[in-house]
C-alpha positions in Angstrom: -77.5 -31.4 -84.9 -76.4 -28.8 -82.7 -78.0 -28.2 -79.1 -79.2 -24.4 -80.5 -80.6 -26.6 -83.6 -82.2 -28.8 -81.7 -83.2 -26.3 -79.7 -84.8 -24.2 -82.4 -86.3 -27.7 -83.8 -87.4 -27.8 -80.5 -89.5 -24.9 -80.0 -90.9 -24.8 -84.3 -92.2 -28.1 -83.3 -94.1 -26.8 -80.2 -95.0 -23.5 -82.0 -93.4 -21.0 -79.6 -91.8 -18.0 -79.6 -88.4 -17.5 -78.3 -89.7 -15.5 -75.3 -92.1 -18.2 -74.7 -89.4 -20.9 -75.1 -87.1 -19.4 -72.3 -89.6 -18.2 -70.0 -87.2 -16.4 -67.7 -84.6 -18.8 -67.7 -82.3 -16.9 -69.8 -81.7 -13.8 -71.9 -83.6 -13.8 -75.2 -80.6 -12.4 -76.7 -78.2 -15.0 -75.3 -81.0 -17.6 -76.1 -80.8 -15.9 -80.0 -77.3 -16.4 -79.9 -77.8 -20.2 -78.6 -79.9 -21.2 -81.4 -77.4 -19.6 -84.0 -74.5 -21.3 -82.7 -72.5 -18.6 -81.3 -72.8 -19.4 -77.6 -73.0 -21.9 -75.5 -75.6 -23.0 -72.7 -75.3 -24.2 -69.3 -76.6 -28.0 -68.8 -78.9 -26.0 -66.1 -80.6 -23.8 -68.3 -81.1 -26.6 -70.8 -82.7 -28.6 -68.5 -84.9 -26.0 -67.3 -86.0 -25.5 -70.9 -86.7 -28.8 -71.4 -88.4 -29.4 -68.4 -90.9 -26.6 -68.9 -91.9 -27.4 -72.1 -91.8 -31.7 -71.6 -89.3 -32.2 -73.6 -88.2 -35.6 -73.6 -84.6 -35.6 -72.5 -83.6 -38.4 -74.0 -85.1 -37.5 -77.5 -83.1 -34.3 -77.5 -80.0 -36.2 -76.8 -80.6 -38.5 -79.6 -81.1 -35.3 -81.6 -77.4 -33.8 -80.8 -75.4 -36.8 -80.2 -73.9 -37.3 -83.4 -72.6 -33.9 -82.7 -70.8 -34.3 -79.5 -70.1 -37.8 -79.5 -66.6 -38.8 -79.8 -64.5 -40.5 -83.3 -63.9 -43.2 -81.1 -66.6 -43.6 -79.3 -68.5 -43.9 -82.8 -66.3 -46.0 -84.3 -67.1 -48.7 -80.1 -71.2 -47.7 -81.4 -70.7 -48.7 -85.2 -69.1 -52.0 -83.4 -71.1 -52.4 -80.6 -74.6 -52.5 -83.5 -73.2 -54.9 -85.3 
């Protein structure tokens, strides 16, 4: 999952709009784009997202891992579980 997916996951699961979800921390349009996978965020902004809305951090970094993580780091993981 993406961080705009998980984003989006994110703020269904709460029930919010995406005005409500950014707050003033970003653009609505920028945030649109976010959750569609078009651009990018800074690690500030998703923090301050999070943080506003108690998100647990590391929950949303289990979420997007799988999508950031390295080949070879997953290969050390698959390894590392066994």
């Amino acid at each position: 999952m993406t961080i705009g997916e998980a984003l989006k996951h994110q703020r269904i699961r709460l029930g919010l709009t995406q005005d409500e979800m950014i707050q003033g921390i970003i653009h609505k349009s920028h945030y649109s784009k976010i959750e569609r996978g078009i651009e990018g965020i800074s690690a500030e902004s998703l923090f301050k997202i999070l943080f506003a809305h108690h998100i647990d951090v590391d929950s949303f970094l289990e979420l997007i891992k799988n999508e950031y993580i390295s080949a070879d780091c997953k290969i050390k993981l698959n390894t590392f579980e066994k």
